[in-house]
C-alpha positions in Angstrom: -34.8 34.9 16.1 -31.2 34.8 15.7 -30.4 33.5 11.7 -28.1 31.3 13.1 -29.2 29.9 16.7 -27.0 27.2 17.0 -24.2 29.8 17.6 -26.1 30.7 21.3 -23.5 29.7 24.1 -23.7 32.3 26.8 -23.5 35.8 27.2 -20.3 36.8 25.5 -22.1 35.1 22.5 -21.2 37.5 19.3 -24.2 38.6 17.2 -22.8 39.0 14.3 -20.3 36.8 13.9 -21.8 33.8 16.4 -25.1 34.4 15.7 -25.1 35.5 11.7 -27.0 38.7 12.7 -26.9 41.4 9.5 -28.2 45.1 9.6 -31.6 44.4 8.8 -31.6 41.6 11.0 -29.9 44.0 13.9 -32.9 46.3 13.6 -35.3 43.5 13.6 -34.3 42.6 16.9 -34.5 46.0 18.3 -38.3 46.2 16.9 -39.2 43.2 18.5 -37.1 44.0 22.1 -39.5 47.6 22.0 -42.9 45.2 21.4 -42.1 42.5 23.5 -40.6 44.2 26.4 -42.7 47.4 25.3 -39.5 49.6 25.8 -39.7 53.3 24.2 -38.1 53.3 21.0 -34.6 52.8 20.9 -31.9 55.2 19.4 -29.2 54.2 17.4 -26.8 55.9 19.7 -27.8 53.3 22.6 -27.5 50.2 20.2 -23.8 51.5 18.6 -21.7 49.7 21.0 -23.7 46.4 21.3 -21.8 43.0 20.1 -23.0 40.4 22.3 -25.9 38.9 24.0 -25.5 39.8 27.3 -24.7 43.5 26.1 -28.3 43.2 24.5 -29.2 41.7 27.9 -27.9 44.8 29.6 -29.7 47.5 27.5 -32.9 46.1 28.1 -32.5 45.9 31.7 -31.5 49.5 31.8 -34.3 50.5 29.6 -36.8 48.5 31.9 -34.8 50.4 35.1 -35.4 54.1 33.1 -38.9 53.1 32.5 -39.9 51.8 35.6 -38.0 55.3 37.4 -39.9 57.3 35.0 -43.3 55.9 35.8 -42.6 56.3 39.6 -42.2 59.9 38.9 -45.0 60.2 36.9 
């Protein structure tokens, strides 16, 4: 998904400037993380900090941890 893919090397990888990712592009992603991972919407004060892929890697987990705490509770 990334416009330029080649740039993927590991975690620290840098979405914008590895990975060519531009503001549309940026909330692209975080469209397709909600569907694919079927996360609750996602606020632009989670995704402010975010600059590489393991930091995307991170959100979702915690995301998938909230959801998964909030369906135990019920």
């Amino acid at each position: 998904m990334a416009p330029n893919p080649e740039g993927v090397q590991a975690g620290e990888t840098r979405l914008v400037e590895d990975l060519g990712y531009h503001s549309l592009a940026l909330l692209e992603l975080g469209f397709t993380m909600e569907d694919e991972f079927d996360l609750p919407a996602i606020d632009q004060a989670q995704v402010q900090h975010i600059a590489t892929v393991k930091e995307v890697e991170d959100l979702v987990l915690e995301l998938l941890r909230a959801s998964a705490g909030d369906a135990a509770y019920g």
